[in-house]
VMD Tcl script that builds the backbone (N, CA, C; Angstrom):
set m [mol new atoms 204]
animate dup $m
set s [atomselect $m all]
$s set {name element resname resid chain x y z} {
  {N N UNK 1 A 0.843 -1.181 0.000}
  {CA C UNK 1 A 0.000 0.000 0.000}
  {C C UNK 1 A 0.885 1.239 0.000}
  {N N UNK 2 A 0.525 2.200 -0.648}
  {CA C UNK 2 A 1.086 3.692 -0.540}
  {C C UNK 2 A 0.910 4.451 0.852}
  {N N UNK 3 A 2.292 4.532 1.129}
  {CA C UNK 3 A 1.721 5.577 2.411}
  {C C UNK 3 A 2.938 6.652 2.739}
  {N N UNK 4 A 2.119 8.087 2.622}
  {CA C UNK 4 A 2.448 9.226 2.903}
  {C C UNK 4 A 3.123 9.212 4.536}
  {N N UNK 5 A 4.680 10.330 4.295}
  {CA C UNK 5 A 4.640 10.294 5.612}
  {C C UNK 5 A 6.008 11.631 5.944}
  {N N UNK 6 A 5.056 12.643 6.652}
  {CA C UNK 6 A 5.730 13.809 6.771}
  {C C UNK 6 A 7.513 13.550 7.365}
  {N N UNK 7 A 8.068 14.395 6.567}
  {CA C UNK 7 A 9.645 14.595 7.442}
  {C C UNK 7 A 10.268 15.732 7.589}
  {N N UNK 8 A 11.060 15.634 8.357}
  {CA C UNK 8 A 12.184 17.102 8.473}
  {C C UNK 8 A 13.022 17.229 8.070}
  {N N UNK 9 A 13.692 18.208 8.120}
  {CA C UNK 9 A 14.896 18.564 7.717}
  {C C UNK 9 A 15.251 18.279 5.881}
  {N N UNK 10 A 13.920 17.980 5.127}
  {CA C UNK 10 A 14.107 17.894 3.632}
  {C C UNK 10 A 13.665 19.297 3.187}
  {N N UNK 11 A 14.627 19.901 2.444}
  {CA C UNK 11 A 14.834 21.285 2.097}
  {C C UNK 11 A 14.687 21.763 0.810}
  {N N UNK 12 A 15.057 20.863 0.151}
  {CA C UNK 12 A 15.410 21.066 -1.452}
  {C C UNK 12 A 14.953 20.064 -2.456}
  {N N UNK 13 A 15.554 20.032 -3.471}
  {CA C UNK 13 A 15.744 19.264 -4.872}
  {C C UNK 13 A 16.553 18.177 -4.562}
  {N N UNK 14 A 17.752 18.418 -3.858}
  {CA C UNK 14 A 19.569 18.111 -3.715}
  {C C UNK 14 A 19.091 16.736 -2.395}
  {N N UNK 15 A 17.712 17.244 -1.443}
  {CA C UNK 15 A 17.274 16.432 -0.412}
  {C C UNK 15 A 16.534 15.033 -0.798}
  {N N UNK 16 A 15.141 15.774 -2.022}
  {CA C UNK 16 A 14.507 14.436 -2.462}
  {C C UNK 16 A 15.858 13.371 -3.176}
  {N N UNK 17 A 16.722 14.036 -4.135}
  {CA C UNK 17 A 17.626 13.365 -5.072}
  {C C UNK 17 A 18.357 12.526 -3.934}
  {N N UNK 18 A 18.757 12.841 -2.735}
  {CA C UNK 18 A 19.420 11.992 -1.735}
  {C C UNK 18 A 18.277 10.889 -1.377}
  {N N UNK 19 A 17.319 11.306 -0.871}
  {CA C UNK 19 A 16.950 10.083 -0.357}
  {C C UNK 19 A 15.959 9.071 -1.412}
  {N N UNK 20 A 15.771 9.951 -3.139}
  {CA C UNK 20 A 15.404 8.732 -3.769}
  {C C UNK 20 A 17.073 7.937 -4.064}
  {N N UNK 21 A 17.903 8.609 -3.954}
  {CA C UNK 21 A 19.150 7.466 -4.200}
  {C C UNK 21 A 19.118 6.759 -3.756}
  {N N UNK 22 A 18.987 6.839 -2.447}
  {CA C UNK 22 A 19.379 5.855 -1.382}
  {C C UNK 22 A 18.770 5.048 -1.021}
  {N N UNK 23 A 17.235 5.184 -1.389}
  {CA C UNK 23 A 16.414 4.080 -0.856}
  {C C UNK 23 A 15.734 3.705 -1.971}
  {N N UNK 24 A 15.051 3.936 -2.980}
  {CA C UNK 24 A 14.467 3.564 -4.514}
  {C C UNK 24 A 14.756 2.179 -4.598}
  {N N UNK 25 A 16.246 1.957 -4.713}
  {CA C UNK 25 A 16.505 0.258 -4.986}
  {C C UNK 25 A 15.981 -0.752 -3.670}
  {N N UNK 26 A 15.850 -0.350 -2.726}
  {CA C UNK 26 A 15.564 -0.899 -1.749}
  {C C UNK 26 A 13.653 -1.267 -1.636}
  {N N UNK 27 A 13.177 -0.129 -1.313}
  {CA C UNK 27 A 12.057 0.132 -1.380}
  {C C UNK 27 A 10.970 0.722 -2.713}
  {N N UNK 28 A 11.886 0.872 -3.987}
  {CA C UNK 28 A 11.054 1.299 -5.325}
  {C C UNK 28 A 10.524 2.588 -4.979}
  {N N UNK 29 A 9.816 3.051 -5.984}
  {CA C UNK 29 A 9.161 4.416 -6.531}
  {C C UNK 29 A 9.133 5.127 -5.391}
  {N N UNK 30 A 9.577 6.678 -4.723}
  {CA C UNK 30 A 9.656 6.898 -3.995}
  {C C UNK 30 A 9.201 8.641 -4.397}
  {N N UNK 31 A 8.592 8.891 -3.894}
  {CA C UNK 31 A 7.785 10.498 -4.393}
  {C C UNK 31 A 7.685 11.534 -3.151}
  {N N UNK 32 A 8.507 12.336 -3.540}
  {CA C UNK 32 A 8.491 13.510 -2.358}
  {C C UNK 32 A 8.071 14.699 -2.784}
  {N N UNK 33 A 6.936 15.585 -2.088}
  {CA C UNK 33 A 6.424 16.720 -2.190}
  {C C UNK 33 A 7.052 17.803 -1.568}
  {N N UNK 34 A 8.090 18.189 -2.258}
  {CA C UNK 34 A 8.616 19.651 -1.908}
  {C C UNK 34 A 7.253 21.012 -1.568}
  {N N UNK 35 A 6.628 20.979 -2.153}
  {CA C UNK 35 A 5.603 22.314 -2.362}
  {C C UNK 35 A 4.734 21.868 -0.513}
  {N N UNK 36 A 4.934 20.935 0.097}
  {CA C UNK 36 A 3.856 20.930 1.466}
  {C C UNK 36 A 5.012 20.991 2.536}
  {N N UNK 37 A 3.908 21.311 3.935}
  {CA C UNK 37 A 4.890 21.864 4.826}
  {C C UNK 37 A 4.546 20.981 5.799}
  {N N UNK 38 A 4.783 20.276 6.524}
  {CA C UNK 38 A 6.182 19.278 6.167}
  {C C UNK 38 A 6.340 18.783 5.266}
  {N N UNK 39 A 7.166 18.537 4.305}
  {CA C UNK 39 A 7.649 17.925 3.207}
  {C C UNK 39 A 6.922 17.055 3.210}
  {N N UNK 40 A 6.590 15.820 2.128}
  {CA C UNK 40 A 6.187 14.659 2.866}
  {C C UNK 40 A 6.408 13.597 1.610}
  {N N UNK 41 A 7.030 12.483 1.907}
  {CA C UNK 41 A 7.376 11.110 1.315}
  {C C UNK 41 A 6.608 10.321 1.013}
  {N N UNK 42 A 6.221 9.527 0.177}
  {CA C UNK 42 A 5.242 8.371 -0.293}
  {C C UNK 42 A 6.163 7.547 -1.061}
  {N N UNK 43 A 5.691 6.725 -0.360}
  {CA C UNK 43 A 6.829 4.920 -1.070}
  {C C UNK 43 A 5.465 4.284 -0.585}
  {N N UNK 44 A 5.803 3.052 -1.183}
  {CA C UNK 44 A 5.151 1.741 -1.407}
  {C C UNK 44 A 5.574 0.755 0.007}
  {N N UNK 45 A 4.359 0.785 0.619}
  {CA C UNK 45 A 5.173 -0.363 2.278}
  {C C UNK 45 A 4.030 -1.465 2.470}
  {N N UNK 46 A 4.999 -2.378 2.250}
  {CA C UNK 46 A 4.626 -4.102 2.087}
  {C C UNK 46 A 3.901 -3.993 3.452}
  {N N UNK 47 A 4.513 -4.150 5.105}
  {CA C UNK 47 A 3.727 -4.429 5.766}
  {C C UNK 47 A 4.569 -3.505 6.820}
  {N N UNK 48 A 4.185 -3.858 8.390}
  {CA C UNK 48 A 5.009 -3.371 9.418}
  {C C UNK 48 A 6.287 -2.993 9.312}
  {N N UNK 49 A 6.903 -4.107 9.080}
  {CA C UNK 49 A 8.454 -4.626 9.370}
  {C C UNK 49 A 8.962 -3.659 8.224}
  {N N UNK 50 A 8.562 -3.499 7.260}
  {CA C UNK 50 A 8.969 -2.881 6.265}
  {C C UNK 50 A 9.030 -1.194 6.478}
  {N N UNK 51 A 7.542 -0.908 7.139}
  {CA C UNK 51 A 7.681 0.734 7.485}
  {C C UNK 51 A 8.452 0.605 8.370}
  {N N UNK 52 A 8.707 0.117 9.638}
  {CA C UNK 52 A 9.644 0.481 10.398}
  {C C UNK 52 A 11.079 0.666 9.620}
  {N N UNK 53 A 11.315 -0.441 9.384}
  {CA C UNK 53 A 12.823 -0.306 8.034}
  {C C UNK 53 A 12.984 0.786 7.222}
  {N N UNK 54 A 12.090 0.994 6.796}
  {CA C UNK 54 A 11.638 2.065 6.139}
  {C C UNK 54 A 12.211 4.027 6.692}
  {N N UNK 55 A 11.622 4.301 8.218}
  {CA C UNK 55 A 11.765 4.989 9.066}
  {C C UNK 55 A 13.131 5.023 9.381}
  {N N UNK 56 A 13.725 4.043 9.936}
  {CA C UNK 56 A 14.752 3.459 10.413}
  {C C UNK 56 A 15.813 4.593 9.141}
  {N N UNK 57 A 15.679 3.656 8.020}
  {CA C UNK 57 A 16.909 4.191 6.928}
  {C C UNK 57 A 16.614 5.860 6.104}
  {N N UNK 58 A 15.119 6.374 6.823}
  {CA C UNK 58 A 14.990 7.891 6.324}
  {C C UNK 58 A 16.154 8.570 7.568}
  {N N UNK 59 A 15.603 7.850 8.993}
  {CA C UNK 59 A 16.367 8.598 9.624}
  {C C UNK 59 A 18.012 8.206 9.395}
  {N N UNK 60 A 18.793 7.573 9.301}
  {CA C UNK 60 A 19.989 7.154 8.801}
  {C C UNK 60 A 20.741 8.071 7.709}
  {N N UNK 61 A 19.768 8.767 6.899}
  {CA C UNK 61 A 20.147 9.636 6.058}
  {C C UNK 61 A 19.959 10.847 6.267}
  {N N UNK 62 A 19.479 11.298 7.651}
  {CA C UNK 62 A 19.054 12.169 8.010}
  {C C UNK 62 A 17.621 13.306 7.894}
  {N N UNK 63 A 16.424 12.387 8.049}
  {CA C UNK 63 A 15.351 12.796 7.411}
  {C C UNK 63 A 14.424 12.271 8.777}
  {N N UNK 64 A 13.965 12.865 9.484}
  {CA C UNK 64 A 13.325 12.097 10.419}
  {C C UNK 64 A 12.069 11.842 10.076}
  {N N UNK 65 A 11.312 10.914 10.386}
  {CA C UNK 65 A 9.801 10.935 10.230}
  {C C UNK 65 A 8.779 11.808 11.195}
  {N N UNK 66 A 7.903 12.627 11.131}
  {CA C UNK 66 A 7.387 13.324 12.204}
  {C C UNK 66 A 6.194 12.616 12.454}
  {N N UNK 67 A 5.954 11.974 13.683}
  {CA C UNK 67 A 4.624 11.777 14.281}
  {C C UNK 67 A 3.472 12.443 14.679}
  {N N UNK 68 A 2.275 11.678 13.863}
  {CA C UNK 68 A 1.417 12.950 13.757}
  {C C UNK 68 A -0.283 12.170 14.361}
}
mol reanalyze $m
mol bondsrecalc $m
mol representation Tube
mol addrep $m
């Protein structure tokens, strides 16, 4: 299922291009909305284990997830 999910500290162009690098092969199609405030990410998440993983490697790259 698709699921949206606000973060911080993504600023730019230079921010989405980092974290579709880094995670795309891992997790596929990965779509970030620069124009909303908080930014906010949409990837494709198989189940639990996967969003957590998921979370886990935004924050790793420095992108936290914000709880909402």
């Amino acid at each position: 299922m698709k699921k949206t999910y606000k973060a911080q500290n993504i600023n730019c162009i230079n921010c989405s291009n980092l974290i579709k690098g880094s995670l795309e092969d891992e997790f596929g199609e990965i779509a970030v909305n620069l124009e909303a405030e908080p930014k906010e990410v949409t990837v494709e998440i198989k189940d639990e284990k996967s969003e957590a993983h998921f979370i886990n490697e935004m924050a790793d790259i420095g992108f936290d997830i914000i709880d909402e």
